[in-house]
py3Dmol code that shows the C-alpha trace and the ligand (Angstrom):
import py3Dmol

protein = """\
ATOM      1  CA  UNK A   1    -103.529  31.984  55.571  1.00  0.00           C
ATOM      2  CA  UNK A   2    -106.392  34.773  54.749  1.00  0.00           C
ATOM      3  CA  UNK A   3    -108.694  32.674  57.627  1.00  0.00           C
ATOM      4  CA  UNK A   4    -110.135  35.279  60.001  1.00  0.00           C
ATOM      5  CA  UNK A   5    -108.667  35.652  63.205  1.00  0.00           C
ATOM      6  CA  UNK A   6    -111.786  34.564  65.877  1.00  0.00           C
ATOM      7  CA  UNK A   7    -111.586  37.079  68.580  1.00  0.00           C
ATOM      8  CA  UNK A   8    -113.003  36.310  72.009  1.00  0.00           C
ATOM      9  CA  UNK A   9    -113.663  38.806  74.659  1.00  0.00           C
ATOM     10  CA  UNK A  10    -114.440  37.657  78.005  1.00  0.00           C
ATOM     11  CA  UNK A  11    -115.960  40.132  80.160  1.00  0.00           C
ATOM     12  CA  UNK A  12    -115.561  40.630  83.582  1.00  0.00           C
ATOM     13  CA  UNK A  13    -119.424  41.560  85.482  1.00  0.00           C
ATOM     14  CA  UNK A  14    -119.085  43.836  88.318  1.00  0.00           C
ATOM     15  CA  UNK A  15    -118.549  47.297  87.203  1.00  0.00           C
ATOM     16  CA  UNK A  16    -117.937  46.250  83.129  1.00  0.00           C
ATOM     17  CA  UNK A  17    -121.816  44.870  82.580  1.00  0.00           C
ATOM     18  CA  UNK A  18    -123.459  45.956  85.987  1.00  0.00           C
ATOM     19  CA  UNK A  19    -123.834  47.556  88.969  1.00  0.00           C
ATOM     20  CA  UNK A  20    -125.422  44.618  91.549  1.00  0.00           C
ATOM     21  CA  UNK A  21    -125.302  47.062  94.698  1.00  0.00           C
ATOM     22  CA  UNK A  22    -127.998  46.068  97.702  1.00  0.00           C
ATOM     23  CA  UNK A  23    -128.691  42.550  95.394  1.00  0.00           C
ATOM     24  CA  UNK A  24    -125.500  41.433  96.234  1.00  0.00           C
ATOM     25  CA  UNK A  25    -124.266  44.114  99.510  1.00  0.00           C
ATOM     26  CA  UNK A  26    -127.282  42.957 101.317  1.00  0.00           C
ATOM     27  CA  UNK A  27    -127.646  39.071 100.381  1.00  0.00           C
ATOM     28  CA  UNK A  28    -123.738  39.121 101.677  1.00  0.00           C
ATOM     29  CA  UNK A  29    -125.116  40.900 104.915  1.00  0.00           C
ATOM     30  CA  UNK A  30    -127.502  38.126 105.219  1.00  0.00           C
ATOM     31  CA  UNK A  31    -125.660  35.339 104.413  1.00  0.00           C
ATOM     32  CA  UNK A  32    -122.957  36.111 106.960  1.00  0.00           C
ATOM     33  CA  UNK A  33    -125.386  36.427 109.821  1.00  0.00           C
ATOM     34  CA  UNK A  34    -127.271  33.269 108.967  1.00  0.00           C
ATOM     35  CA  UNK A  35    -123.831  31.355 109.142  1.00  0.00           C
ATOM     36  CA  UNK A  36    -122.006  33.708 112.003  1.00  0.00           C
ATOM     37  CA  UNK A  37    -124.587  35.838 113.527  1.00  0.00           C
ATOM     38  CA  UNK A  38    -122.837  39.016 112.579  1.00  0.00           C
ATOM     39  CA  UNK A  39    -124.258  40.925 109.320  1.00  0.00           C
ATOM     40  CA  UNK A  40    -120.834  42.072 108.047  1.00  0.00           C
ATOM     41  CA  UNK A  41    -120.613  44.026 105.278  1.00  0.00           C
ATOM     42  CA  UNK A  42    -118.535  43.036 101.962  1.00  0.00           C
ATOM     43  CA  UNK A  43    -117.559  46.782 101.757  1.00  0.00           C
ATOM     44  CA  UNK A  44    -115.032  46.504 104.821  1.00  0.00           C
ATOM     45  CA  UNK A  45    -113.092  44.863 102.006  1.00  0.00           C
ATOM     46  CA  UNK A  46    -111.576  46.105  98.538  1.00  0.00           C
ATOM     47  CA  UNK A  47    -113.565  44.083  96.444  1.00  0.00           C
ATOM     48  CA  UNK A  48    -112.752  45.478  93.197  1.00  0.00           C
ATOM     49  CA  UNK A  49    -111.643  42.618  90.249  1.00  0.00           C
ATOM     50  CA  UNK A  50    -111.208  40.005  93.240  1.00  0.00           C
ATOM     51  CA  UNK A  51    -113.538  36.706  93.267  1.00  0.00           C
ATOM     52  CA  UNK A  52    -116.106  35.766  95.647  1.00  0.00           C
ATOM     53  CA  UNK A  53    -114.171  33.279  97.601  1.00  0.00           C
ATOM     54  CA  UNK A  54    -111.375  35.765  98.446  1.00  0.00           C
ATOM     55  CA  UNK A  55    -113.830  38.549  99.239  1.00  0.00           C
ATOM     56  CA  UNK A  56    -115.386  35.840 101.870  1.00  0.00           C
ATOM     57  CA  UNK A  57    -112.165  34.660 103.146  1.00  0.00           C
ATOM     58  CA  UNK A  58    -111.094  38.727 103.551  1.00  0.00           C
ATOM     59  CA  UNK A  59    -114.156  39.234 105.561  1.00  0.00           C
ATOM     60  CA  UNK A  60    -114.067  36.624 107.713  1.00  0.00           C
ATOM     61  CA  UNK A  61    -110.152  37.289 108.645  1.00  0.00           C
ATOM     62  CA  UNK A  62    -111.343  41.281 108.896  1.00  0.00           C
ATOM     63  CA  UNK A  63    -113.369  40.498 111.533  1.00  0.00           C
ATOM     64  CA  UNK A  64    -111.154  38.091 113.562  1.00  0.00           C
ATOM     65  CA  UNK A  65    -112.574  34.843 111.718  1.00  0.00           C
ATOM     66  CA  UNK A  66    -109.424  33.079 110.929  1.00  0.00           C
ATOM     67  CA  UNK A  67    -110.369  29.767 111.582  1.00  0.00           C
ATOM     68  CA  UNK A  68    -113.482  29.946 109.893  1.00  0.00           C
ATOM     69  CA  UNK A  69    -112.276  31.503 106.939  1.00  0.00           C
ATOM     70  CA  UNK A  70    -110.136  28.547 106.196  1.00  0.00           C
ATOM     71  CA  UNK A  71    -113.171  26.229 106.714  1.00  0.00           C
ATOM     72  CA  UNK A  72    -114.448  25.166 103.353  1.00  0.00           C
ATOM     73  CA  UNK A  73    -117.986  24.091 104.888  1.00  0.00           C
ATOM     74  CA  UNK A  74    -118.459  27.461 106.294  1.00  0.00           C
ATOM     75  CA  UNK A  75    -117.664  29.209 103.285  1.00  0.00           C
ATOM     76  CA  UNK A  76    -119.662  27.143 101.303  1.00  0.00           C
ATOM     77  CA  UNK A  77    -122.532  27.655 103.892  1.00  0.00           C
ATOM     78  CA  UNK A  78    -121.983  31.497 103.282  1.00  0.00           C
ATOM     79  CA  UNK A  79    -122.225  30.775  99.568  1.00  0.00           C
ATOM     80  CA  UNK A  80    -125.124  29.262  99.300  1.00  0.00           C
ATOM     81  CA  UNK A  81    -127.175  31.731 101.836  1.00  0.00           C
ATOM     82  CA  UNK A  82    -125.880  34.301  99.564  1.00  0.00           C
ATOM     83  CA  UNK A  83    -127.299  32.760  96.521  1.00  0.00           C
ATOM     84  CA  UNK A  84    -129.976  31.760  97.995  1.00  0.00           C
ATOM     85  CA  UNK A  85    -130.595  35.686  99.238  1.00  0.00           C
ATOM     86  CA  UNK A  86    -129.976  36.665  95.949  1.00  0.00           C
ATOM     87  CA  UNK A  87    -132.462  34.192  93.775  1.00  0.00           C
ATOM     88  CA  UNK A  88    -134.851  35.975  96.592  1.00  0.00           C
ATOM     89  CA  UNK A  89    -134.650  39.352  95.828  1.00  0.00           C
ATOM     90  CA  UNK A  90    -134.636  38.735  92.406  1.00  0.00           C
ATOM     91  CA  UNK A  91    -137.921  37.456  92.460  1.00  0.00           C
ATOM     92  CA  UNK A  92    -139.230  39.543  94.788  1.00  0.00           C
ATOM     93  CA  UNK A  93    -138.290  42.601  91.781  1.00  0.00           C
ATOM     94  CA  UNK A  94    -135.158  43.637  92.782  1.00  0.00           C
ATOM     95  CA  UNK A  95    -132.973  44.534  89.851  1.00  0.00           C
ATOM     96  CA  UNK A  96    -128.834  45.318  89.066  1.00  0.00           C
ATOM     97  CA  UNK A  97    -128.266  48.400  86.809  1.00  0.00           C
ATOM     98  CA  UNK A  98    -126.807  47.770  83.453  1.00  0.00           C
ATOM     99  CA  UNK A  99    -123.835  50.356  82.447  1.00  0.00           C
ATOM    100  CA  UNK A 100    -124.417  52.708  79.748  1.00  0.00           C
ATOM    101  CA  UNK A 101    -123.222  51.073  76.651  1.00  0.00           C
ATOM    102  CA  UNK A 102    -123.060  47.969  77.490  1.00  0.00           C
ATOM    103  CA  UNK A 103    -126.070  46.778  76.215  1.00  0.00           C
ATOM    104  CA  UNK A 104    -125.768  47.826  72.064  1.00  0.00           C
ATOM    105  CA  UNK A 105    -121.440  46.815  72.653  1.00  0.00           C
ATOM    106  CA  UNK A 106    -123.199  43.339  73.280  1.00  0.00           C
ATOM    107  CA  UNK A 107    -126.296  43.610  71.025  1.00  0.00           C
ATOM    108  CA  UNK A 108    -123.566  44.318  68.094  1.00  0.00           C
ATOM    109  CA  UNK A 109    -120.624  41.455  69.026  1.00  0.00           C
ATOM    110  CA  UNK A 110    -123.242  39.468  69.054  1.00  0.00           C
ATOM    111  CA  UNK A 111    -123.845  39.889  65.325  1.00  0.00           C
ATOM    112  CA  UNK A 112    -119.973  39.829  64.723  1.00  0.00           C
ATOM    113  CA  UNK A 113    -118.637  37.070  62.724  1.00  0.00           C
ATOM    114  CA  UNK A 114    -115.402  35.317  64.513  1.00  0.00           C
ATOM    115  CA  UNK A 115    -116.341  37.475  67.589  1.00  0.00           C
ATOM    116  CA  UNK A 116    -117.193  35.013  70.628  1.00  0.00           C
ATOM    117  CA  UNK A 117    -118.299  36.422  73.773  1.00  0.00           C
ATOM    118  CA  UNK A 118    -117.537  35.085  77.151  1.00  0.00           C
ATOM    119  CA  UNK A 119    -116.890  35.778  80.727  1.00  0.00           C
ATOM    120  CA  UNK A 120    -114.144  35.987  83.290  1.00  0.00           C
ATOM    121  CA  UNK A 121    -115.320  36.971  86.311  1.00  0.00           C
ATOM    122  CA  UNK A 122    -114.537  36.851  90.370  1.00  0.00           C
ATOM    123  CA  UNK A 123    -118.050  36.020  90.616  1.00  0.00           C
ATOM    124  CA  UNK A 124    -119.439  32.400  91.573  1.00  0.00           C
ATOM    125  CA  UNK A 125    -121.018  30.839  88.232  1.00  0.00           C
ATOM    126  CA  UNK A 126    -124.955  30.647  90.045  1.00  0.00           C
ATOM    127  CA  UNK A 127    -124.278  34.448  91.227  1.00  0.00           C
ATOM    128  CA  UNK A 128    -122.719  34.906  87.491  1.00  0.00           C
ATOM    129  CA  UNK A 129    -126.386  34.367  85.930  1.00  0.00           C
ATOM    130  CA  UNK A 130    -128.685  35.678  88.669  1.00  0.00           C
ATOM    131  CA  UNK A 131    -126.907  39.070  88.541  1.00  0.00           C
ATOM    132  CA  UNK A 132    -127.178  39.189  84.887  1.00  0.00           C
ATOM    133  CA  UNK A 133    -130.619  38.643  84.595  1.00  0.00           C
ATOM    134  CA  UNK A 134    -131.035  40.664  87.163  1.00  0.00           C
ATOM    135  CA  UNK A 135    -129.580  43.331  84.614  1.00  0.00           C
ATOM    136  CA  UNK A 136    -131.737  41.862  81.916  1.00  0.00           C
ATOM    137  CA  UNK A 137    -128.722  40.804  80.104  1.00  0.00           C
ATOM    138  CA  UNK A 138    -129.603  38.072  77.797  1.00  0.00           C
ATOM    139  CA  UNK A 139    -126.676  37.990  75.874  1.00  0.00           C
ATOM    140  CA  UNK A 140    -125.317  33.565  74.737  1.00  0.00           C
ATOM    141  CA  UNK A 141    -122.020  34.262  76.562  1.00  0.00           C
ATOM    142  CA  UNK A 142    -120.251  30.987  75.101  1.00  0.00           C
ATOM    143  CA  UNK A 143    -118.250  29.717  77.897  1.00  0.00           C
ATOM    144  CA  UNK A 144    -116.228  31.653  81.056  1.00  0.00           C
ATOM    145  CA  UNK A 145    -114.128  31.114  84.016  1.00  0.00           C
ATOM    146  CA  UNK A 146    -115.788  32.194  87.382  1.00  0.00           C
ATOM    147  CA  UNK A 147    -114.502  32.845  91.042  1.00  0.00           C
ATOM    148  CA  UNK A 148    -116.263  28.840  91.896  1.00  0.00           C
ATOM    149  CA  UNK A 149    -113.302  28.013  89.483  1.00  0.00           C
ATOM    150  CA  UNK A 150    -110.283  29.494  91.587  1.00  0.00           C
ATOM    151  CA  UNK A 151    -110.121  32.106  94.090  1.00  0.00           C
ATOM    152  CA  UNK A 152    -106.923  33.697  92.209  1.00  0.00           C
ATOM    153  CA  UNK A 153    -108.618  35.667  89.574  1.00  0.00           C
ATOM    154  CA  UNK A 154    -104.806  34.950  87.803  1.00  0.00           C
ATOM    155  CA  UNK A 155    -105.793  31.657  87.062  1.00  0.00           C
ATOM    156  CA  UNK A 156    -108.710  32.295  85.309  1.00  0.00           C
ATOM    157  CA  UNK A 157    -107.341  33.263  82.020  1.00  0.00           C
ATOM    158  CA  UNK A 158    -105.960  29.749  81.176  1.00  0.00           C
ATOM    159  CA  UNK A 159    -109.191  27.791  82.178  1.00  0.00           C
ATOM    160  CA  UNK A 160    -111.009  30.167  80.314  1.00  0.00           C
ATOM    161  CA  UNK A 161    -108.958  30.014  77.322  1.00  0.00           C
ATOM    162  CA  UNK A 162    -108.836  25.893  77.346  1.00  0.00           C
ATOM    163  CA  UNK A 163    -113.407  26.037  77.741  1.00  0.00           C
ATOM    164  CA  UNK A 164    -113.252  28.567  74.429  1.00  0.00           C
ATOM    165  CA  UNK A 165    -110.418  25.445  72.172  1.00  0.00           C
ATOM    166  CA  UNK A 166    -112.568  22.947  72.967  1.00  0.00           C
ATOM    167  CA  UNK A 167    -115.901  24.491  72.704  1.00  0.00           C
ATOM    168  CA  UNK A 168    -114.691  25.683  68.996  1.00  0.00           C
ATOM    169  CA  UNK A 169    -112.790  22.693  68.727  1.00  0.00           C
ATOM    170  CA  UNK A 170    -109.358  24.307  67.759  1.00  0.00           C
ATOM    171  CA  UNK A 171    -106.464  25.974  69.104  1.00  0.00           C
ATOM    172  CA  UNK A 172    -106.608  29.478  69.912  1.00  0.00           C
ATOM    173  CA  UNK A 173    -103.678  31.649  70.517  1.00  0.00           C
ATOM    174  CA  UNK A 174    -103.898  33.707  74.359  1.00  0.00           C
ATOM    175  CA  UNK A 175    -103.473  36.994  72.066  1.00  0.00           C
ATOM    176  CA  UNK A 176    -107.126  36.576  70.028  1.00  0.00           C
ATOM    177  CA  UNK A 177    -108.334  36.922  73.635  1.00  0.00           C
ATOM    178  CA  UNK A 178    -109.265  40.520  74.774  1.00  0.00           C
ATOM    179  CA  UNK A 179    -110.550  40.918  78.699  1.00  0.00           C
ATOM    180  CA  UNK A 180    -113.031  43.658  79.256  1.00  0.00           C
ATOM    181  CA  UNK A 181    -112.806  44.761  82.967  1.00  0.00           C
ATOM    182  CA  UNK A 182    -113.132  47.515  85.127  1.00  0.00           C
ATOM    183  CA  UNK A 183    -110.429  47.145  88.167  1.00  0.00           C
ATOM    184  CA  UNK A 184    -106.378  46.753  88.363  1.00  0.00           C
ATOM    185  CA  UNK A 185    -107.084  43.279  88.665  1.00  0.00           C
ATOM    186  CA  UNK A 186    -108.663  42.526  85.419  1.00  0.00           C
ATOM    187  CA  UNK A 187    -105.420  43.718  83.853  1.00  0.00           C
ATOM    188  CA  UNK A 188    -103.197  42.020  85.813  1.00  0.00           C
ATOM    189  CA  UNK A 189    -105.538  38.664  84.829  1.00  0.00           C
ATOM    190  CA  UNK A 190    -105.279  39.289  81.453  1.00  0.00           C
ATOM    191  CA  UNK A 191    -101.701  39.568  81.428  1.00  0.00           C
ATOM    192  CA  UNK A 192    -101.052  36.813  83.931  1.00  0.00           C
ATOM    193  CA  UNK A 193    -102.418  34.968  80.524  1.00  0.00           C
ATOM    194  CA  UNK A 194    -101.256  36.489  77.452  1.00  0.00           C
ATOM    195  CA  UNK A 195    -104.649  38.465  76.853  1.00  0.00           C
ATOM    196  CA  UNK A 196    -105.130  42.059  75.744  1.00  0.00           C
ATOM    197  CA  UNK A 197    -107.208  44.133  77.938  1.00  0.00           C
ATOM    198  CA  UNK A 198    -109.615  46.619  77.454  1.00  0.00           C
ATOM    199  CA  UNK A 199    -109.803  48.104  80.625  1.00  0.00           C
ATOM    200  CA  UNK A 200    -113.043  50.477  81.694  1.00  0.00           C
ATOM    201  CA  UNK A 201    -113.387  53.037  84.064  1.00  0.00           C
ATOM    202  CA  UNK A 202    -117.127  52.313  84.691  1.00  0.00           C
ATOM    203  CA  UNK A 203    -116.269  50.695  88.112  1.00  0.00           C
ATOM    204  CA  UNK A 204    -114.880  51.710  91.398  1.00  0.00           C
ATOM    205  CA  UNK A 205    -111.407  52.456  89.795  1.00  0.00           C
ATOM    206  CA  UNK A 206    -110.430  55.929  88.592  1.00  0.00           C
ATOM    207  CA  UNK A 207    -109.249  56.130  85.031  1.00  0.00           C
ATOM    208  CA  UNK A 208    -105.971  56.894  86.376  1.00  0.00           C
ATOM    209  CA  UNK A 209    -105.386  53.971  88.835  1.00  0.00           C
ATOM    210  CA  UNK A 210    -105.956  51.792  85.914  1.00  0.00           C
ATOM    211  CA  UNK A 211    -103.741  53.810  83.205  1.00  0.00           C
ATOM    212  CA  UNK A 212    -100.839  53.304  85.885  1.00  0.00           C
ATOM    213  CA  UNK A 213    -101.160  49.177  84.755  1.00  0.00           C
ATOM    214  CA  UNK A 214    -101.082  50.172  80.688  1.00  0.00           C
ATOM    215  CA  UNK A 215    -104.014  48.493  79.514  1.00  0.00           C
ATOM    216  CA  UNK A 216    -103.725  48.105  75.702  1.00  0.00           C
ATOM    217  CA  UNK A 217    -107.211  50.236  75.870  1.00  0.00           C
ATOM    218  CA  UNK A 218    -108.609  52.876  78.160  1.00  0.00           C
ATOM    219  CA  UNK A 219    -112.294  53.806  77.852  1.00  0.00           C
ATOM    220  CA  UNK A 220    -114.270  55.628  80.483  1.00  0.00           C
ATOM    221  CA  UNK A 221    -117.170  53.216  79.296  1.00  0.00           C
ATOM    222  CA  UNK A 222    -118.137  50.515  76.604  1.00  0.00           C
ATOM    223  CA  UNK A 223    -119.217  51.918  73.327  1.00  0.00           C
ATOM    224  CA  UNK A 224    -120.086  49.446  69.398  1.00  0.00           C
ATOM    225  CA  UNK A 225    -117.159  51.896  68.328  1.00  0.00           C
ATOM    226  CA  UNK A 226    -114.206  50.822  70.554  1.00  0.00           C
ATOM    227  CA  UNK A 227    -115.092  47.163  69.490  1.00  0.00           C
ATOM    228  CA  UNK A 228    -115.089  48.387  65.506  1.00  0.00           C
ATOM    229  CA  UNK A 229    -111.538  49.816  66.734  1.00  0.00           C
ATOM    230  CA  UNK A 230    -110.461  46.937  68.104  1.00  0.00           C
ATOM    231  CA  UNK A 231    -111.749  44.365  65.137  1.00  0.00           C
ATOM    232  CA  UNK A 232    -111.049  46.471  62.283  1.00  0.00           C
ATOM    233  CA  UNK A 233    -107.266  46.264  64.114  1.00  0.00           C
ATOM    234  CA  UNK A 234    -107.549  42.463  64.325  1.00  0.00           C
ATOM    235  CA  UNK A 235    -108.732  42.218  60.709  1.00  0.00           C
ATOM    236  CA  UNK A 236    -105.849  44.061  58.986  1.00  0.00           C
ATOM    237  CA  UNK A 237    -103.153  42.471  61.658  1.00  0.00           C
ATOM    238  CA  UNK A 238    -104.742  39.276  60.073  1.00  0.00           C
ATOM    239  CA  UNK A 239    -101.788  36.704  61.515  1.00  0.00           C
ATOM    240  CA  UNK A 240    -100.053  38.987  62.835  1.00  0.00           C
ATOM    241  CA  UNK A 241    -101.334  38.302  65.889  1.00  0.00           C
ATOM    242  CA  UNK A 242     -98.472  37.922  68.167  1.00  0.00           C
ATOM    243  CA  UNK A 243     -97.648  41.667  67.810  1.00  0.00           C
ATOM    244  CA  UNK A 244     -98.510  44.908  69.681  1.00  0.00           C
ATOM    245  CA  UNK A 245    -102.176  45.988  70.013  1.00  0.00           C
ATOM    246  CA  UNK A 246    -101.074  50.213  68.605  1.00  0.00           C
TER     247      UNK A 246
END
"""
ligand_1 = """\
1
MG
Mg -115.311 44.384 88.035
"""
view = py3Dmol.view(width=600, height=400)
view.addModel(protein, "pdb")
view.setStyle({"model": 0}, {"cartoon": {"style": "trace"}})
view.addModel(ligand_1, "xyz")
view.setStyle({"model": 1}, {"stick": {}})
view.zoomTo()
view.show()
């Protein structure tokens, strides 16, 4: 019974690993006038912790859209402009700005033993990986649920935890995984399945908004030290893993 407990943190991308700003805010802009004619803006919408689809949908019903934002094929059309748009800048040298700390809080899980890194993210999968290399973030994230999963960020947590059992090839109990996010909605995903939550205040949301939802960690940003906190706790809880995080 003295097997290590794995621990998997899946990280959420927007305001946790990066800041995208114009990559995304202005392939969006494009995307919707290609498909609509109109260059709306994603910021008309609160698009803190929600996925890509909703944001869409939200924009499209914000500006009087309604049948086309149940339309799959426009949506889809939308989607790939903005991908597209984004693939573009990127080559052309446009870049996302990696948070302080995140890049040594990844550098060192990496080199964790029973520490697997993933993601859970509102983002679409393609956008996923183009925005992190737009960061230069390198890191082997193992497996992840994404917004081209579901457009309910709630039901992330279970696909995410079913890629992580079979990609380790065992079970894994929903309280060995830890979400790292920065928005209400993060926390509300985690617990929606089981998961602790380390929630950040690097994003849009003040410290306070997100210490209304009792995340079982508040940080103003990533730092190696919360995640020797949080694995030195998981190492002397050993089985205990059902219990409290404090
Ligand atoms: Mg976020």
């Amino acid at each position: 019974m003295d097997t290590p407990t794995r621990v998997v943190f899946l990280f959420d991308i927007d305001g946790t690993i990066l800041l995208a700003g114009p990559l995304a805010e202005e392939s969006y802009r494009d995307a919707f006038f290609a498909v609509l004619g109109k260059p709306y803006s994603i910021r008309t919408v609160d698009c803190a912790g929600r996925t890509d689809p909703w944001i869409v949908r939200e924009v499209l019903l914000r500006h009087g859209h309604v049948r086309e934002a149940d339309t799959a094929e426009i949506r889809e059309a939308i989607f790939a402009h903005f991908l597209a748009g984004m693939r573009k800048r990127l080559q052309q040298g446009m870049r996302a700005r990696l948070i302080d700390g995140v890049a040594e809080s990844l550098g060192w899980l990496e080199r964790q033993p029973m520490v697997s890194l993933g993601l859970l993210t509102g983002n679409l999968e393609s956008g996923a990986r183009i925005k992190l290399e737009a960061a230069r973030v390198y890191t082997d994230f193992l497996a992840g649920a994404y917004g081209s999963d579901h457009h309910d960020r709630n039901m992330l947590g279970p696909l995410a935890l079913a890629r992580f059992e079979q990609f380790h090839a065992c079970q894994i109990h929903p309280r060995q995984f830890w979400i790292v996010g920065d928005s209400v909605h993060d926390i509300l995903c985690a617990r929606a399945a089981g998961f602790r939550v380390l929630a950040v205040a690097s994003g849009n949301t003040p410290r306070d908004v997100l210490a209304q939802e009792a995340p079982d960690i508040l940080e103003d940003g990533l730092s190696i030290s919360v995640f020797e906190r949080i694995l030195a706790h998981c190492s002397v809880a050993g089985t205990s893993i059902a219990g409290g995080w404090e």
